[in-house]
ZAMARGU-4260 file (C-alpha; in steps of 0.2 Angstrom, whole numbers, plus 5000, padded with zeros to 4 digits):
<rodrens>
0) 4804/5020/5093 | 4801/5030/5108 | 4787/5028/5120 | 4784/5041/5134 | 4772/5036/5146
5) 4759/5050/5151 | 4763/5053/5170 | 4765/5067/5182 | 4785/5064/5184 | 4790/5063/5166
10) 4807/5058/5163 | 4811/5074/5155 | 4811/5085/5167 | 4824/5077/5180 | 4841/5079/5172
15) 4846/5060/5178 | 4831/5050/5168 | 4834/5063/5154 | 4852/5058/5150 | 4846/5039/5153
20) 4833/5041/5141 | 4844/5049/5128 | 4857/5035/5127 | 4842/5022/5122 | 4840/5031/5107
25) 4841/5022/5091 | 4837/5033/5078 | 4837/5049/5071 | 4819/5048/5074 | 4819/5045/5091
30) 4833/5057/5095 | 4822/5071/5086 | 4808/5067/5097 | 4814/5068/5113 | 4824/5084/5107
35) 4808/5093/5104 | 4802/5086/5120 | 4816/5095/5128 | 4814/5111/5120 | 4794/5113/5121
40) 4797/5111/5141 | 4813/5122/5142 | 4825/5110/5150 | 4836/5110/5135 | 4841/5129/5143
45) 4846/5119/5159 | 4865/5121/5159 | 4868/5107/5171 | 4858/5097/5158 | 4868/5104/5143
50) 4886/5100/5150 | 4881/5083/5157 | 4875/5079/5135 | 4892/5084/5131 | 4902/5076/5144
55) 4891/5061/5141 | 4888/5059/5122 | 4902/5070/5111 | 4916/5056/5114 | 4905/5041/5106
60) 4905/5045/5090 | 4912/5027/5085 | 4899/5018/5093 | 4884/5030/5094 | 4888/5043/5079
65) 4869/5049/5082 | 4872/5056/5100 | 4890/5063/5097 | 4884/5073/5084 | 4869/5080/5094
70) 4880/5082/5109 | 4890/5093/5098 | 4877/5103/5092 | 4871/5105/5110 | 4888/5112/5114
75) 4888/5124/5097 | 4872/5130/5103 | 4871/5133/5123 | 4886/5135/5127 | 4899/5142/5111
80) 4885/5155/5105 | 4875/5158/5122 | 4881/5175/5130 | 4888/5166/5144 | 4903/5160/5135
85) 4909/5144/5144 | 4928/5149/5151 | 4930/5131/5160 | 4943/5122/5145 | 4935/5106/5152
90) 4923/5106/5140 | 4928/5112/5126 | 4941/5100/5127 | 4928/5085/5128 | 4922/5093/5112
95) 4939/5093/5102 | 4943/5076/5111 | 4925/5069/5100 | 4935/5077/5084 | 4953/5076/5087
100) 4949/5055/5090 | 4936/5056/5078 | 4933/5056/5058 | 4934/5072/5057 | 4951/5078/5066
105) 4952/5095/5055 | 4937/5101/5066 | 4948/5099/5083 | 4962/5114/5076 | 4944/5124/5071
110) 4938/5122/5089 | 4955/5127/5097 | 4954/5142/5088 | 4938/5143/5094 | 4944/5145/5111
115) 4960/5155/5107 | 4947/5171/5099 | 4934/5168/5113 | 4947/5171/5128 | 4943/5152/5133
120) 4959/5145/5145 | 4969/5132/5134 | 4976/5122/5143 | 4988/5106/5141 | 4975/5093/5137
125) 4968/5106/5123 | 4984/5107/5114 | 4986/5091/5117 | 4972/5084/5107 | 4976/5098/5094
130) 4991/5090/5090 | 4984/5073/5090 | 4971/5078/5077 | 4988/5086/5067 | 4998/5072/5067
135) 4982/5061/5062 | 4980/5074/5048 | 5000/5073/5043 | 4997/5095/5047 | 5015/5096/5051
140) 5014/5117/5050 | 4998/5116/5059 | 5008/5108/5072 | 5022/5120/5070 | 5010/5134/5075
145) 5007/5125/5091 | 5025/5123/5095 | 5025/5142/5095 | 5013/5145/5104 | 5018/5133/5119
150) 5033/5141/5118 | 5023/5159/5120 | 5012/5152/5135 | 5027/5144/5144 | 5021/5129/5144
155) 5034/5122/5135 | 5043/5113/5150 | 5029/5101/5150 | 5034/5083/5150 | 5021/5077/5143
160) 5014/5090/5129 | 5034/5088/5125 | 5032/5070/5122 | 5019/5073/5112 | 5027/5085/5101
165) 5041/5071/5096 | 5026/5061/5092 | 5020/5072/5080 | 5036/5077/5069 | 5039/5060/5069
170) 5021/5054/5064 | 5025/5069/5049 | 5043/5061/5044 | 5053/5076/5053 | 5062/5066/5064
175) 5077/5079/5064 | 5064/5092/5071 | 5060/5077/5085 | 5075/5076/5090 | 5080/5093/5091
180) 5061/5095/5104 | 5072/5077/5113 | 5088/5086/5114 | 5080/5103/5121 | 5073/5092/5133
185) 5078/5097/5152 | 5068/5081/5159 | 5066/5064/5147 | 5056/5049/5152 | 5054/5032/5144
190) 5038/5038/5131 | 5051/5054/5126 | 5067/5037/5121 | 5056/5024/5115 | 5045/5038/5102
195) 5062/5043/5098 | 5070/5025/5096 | 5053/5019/5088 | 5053/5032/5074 | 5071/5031/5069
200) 5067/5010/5068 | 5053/5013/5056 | 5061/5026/5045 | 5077/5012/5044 | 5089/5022/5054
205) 5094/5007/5066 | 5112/5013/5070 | 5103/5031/5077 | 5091/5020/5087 | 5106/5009/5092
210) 5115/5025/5097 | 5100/5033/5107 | 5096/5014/5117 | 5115/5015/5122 | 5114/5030/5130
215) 5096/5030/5137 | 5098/5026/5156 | 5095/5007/5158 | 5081/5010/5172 | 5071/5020/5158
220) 5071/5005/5147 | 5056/4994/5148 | 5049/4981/5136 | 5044/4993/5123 | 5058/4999/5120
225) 5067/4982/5120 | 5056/4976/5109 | 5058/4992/5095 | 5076/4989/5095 | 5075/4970/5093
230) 5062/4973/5079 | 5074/4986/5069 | 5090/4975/5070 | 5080/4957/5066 | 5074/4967/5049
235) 5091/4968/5043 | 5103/4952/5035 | 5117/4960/5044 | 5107/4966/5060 | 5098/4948/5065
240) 5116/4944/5075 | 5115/4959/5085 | 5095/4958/5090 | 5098/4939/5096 | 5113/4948/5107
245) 5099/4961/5113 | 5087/4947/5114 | 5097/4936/5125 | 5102/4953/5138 | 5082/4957/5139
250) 5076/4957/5159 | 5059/4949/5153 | 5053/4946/5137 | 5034/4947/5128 | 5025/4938/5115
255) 5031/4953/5103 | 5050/4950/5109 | 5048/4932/5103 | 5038/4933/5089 | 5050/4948/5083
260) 5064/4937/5085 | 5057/4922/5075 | 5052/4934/5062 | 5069/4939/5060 | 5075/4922/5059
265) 5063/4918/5046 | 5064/4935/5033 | 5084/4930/5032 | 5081/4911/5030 | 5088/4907/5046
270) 5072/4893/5048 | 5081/4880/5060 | 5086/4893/5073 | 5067/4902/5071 | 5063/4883/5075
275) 5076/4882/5090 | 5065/4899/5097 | 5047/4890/5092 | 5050/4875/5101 | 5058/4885/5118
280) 5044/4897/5118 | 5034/4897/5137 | 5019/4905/5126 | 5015/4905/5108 | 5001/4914/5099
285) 4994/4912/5080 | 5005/4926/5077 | 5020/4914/5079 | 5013/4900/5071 | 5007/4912/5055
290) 5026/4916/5057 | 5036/4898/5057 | 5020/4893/5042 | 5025/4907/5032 | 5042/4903/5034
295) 5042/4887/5029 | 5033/4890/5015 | 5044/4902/5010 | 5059/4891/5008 | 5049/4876/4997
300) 5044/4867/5014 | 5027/4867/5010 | 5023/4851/5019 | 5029/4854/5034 | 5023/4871/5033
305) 5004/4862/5032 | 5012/4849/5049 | 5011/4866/5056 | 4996/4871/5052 | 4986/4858/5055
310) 4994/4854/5073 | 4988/4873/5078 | 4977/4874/5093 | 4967/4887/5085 | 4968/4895/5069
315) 4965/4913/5063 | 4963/4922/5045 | 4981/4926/5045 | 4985/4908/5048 | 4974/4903/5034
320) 4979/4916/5023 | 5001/4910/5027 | 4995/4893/5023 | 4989/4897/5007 | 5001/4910/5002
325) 5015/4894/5004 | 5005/4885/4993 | 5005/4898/4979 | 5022/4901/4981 | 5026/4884/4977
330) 5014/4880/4964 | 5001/4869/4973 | 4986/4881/4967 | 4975/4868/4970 | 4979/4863/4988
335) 4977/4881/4992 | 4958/4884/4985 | 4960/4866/4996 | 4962/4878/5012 | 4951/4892/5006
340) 4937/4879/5005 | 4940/4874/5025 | 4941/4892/5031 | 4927/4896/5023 | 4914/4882/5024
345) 4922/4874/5040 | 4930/4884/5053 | 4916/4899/5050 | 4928/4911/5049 | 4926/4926/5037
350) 4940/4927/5023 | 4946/4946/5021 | 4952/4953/5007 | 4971/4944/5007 | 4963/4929/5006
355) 4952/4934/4993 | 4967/4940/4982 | 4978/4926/4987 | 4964/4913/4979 | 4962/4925/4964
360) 4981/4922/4961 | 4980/4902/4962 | 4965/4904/4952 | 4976/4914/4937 | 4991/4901/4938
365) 4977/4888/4935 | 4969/4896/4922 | 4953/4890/4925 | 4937/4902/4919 | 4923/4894/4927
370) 4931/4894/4945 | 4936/4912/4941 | 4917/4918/4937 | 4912/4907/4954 | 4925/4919/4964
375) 4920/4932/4955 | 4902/4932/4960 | 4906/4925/4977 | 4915/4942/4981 | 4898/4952/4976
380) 4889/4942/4986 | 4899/4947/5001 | 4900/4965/4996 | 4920/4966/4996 | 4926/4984/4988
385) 4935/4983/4972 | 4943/4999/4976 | 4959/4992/4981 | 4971/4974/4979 | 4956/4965/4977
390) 4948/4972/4960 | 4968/4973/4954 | 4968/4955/4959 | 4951/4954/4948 | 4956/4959/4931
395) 4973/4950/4931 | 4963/4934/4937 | 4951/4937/4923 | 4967/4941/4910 | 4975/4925/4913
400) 4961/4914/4912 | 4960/4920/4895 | 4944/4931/4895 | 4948/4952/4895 | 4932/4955/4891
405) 4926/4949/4909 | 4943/4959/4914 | 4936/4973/4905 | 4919/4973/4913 | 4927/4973/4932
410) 4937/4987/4925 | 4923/4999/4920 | 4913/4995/4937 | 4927/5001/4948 | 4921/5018/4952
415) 4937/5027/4961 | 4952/5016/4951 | 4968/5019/4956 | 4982/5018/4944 | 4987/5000/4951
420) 4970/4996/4943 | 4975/5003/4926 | 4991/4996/4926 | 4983/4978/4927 | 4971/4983/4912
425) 4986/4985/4903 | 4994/4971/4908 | 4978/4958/4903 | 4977/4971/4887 | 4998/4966/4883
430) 4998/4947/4887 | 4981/4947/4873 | 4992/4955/4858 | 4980/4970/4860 | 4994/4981/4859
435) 4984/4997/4853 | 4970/4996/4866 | 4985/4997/4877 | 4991/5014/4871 | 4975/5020/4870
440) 4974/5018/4888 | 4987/5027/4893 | 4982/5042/4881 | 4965/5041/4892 | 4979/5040/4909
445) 4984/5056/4902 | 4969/5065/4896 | 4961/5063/4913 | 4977/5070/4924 | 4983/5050/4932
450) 4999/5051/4937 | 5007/5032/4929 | 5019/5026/4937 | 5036/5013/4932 | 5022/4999/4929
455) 5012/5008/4918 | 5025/5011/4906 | 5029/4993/4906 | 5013/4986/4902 | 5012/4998/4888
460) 5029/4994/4881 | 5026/4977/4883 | 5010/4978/4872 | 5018/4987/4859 | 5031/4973/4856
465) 5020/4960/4857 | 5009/4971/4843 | 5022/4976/4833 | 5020/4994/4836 | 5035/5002/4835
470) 5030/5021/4832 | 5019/5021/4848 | 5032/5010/4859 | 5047/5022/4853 | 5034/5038/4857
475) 5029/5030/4876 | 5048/5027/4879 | 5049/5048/4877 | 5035/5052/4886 | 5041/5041/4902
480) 5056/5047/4900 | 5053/5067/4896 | 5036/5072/4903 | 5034/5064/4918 | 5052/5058/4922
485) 5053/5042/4925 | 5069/5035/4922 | 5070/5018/4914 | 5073/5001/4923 | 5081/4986/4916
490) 5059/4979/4909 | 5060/4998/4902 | 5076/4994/4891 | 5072/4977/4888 | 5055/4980/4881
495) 5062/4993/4869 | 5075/4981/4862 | 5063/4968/4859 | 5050/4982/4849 | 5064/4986/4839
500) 5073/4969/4837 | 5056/4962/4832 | 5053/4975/4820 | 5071/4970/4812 | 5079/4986/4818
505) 5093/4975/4824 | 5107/4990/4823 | 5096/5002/4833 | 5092/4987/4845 | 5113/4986/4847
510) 5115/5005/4850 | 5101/5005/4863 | 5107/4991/4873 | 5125/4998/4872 | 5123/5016/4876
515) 5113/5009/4891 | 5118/5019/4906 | 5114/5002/4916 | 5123/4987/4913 | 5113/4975/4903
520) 5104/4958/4910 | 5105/4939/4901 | 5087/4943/4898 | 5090/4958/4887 | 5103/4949/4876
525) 5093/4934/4874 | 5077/4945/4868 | 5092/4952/4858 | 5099/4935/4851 | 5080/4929/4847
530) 5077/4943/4836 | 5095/4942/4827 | 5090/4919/4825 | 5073/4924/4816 | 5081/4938/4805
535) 5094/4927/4801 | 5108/4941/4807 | 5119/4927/4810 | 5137/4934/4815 | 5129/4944/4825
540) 5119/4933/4833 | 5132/4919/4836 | 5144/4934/4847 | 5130/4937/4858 | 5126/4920/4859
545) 5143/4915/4865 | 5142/4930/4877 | 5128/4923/4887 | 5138/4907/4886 | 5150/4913/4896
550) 5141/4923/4907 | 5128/4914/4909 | 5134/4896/4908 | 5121/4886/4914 | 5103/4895/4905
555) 5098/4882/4893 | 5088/4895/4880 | 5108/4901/4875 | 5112/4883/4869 | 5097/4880/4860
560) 5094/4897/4850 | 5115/4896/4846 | 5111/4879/4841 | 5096/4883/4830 | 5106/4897/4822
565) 5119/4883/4818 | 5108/4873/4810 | 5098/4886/4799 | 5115/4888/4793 | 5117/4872/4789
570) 5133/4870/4802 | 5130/4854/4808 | 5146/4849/4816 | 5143/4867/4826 | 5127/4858/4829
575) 5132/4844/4839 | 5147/4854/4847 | 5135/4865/4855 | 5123/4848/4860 | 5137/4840/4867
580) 5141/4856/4880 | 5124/4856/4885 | 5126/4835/4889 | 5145/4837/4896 | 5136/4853/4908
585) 5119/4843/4910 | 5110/4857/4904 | 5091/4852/4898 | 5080/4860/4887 | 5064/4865/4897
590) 5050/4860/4887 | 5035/4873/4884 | 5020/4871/4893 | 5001/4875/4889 | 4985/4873/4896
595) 4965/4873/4891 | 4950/4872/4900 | 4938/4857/4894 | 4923/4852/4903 | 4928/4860/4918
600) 4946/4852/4918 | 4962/4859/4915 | 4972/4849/4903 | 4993/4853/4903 | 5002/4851/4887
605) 5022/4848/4888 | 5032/4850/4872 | 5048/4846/4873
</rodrens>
């Protein structure tokens, strides 16, 4: 709070001491109070006073919201509506800088409208900042407008608002009107080839960058564009060859150039020559070592993924979260809630939200419900949103640790869900046989206007054929495919010919999966050959069998369901023909595997 002390030379009535006194303001409170101050003693109609509010307060509106907003309205009031309209662009421009960098950009265009209809000079930092606040927006005919009217104030020719036109088609996806603004060019610099170079790398078009770098004049190059180029190529399995030439060629190199290059390396498997780089490196950050971690764990190496990691100088989330990730990925759930227990409790770092939905995935493989209700009400206590990955993560933890009514209860908390968070109700819904709570889902995605996606479709599908529901799988196969056009994917066609090969429909099951306009997977025909074992279709069964045979060669469930068929049939030299192919191939059986909670233990059951 505010304390003014009763003297003859109050702060107020000096402009200097005023604007100091306004930046200790804490609250609303206080801010209110020292306004009224200024109005009762008629400084606030001080214009020296007024501009130097604005200049000083409208561009913090990140780290004092307060005073930004109170210099804006100071502007809205002395200055916009006074009969003295200000003609200096200067301020207005600090005005729809506070907007245009701001959270509320849209007001930026309003302001430079503002000027337009007041007779206010615009100059280039005012279209400038409009079309900064456009491409935030993604107003790409907003930013069109602008075009047209630089071109009207002949100010077109400037370098700079030039660049900055590039910037915003490309920010909006139009890099063909980019590079027609490039192209119009008469003067380029190193900001117009590297937007250029940058955009066509993340919209995947490395040859159009490649073609630009070639003929960009090598004095314009510099690390930035360098480092875009080796980043496109190193993304691609058949472009890491020509990023390590571009790497070798650079003048100087970065952190980003090496890490790039490593990362390359790693996404295409090449881990011994990301190796070569890590050990070479004059510099390495936790970036690097996130990168090599990840890697490693990538390829199975887990253990010398965690020789990494624990020889790291200093560790960050994202290392932490790599470690972990590897972990999963390879099954060690338990060494990674391991790791999740060290950042958390030793290093004193905060976990964010990866971490958190990599811990709720070891904690679904593991099944175990009493850890899952300890994560569950660790998450509340920090206050993390379940808006996004992490409530997702939620349900499907809960749905595989065998409890969808705590799934169901995260579900019906999440206040703005997202379709990714009906699809994982679905999903928890499908794997517990509750196959018509599943449909009736989607009829409530429906009646409230959700657009589903591939996923939901599968869930649902799935649902049905572990229901039995063949009228409402046959009727969500139309709708995917009739109202909202989705066209089917191989889970699509393979859920349907289980629905109707469970239901016995064996014929239909045969007509679908052969008027399929894709080709059919091993998984497909096996669902297929299941059904036609447990309705003893037996010819039938033994052609497909043989099929995936063939095909397939080396999947033990072929062997085994061709071998059961045999022997329901009583075909016992069949029998040990097929068993003696599975030894001659050393192809083994892969024994089923459950799990159960006891006494807060999981227990693992083989059946072989």
């Amino acid at each position: 709070m505010l304390v003014f002390a009763h003297s003859h030379h109050h702060p107020w009535s000096s402009i200097s001491p005023t604007i100091h006194l306004l930046g200790t303001c804490k609250t609303s409170h206080d801010l209110n109070k020292l306004h009224a101050r200024l109005i009762t003693t008629g400084l606030i109609k001080n214009p020296d006073l007024t501009t130097r509010i604005v200049l000083a307060f409208a561009s913090a509106s990140s780290r004092r919201p307060l005073l930004a907003e109170f210099a804006r309205c100071v502007f809205h009031e002395h200055h916009v509506s006074s009969s003295g309209e200000v003609k200096d662009p200067f301020l207005w421009n600090a005005v729809i800088k506070s907007h245009s960098h701001g959270v509320d950009p849209i007001k930026a265009l309003s302001l430079l409208c503002m000027m337009l209809e007041s007779g206010v000079p615009v100059d280039k930092f005012s279209i400038s900042l409009a079309l900064k606040a456009c491409s935030r927006l993604g107003y790409v005919k907003e930013g069109m407008q602008i075009h047209g009217l630089l071109i009207k104030s002949r100010t077109w020719s400037d370098l700079f608002l030039q660049n900055c036109l590039i910037g915003l088609y490309i920010k909006c996806g139009f890099l063909g009107f980019a590079r027609q603004v490039f192209d119009r060019m008469p003067e380029r610099d190193s900001v117009s080839y590297n937007s250029m170079i940058d955009g066509y790398v993340k919209c995947g078009l490395v040859e159009s960058a490649g073609e630009l770098f070639d003929l960009m004049p090598r004095e314009k190059r510099n690390l930035i564009t360098w480092n875009s180029m080796i980043g496109g190529y190193a993304q691609r399995a058949d472009g890491v060859d020509v990023a390590e030439k571009l790497f070798d060629e650079m003048p100087e190199k970065d952190l980003i150039s090496w890490n790039s290059m490593i990362g390359g390396y790693v996404k295409h498997g090449r881990i011994e020559d990301a190796k070569g780089l890590f050990n070479v490196m004059p510099r390495r950050d936790v970036v690097t070592w996130a990168i090599m971690i990840d890697g490693y764990g990538k390829l199975g190496l887990v253990h010398v993924a965690k020789t990494l990691f624990d020889q790291m100088p200093h560790r960050d989330v994202v290392a932490y979260n790599s470690m972990m990730s590897g972990y999963v990925q390879n099954r060690y759930h338990m060494e990674a809630l391991e790791v999740f227990n060290h950042m958390e409790k030793e290093s004193h770092l905060t976990p964010d939200e990866t971490s958190l939905v990599i811990v709720l995935s070891a904690i679904a493989q593991l099944g175990r419900l009493s850890k899952a209700i300890d994560m569950h009400l660790y998450i509340v206590e920090k206050q993390f949103p379940l808006s996004g990955k992490l409530g997702v993560a939620l349900i499907d933890m809960y749905s595989k640790c065998g409890s969808i009514q705590h799934a169901m209860r995260v579900f019906e908390g999440i206040e703005s869900k997202s379709i990714d968070h009906w699809n994982a109700m679905i999903g928890g819904l499908a794997v517990h046989g509750l196959g018509e709570s599943a449909f009736d889902m989607l009829l409530q995605i429906e009646r409230r206007s959700i657009k589903p996606d591939h996923i939901t479709f599968v869930g649902v599908l799935n649902a049905c054929s572990h229901s039995g529901l063949v009228k409402e799988g046959l009727l969500c196969f139309e709708l995917m495919r009739r109202k909202h056009k989705i066209e089917p994917r191989l889970q699509h066609y393979g859920c349907m010919v289980d629905i109707l090969a469970r239901s016995g429909s064996i014929k239909l099951a045969k007509n679908l999966i052969e008027g399929m306009p894709i080709e059919p997977n091993d998984v497909i025909w096996r669902t297929f050959l299941t059904a036609c074992s447990h309705h003893k279709e037996f010819e039938t069964g033994e052609l497909v069998a043989k099929h995936l045979i063939l095909q397939g060669g080396y999947n033990p469930s072929s062997y085994v369901l061709l071998s059961n068929m045999y022997a329901s049939n009583g075909m016992w030299k069949d029998v040990r023909r097929v068993r003696t192919m599975m030894k001659e191939k050393k192809i083994e059986k892969i024994p089923g595997c459950s799990w159960i909670e006891l006494d807060g233990r999981v227990h693992e059951f083989l059946c072989r």
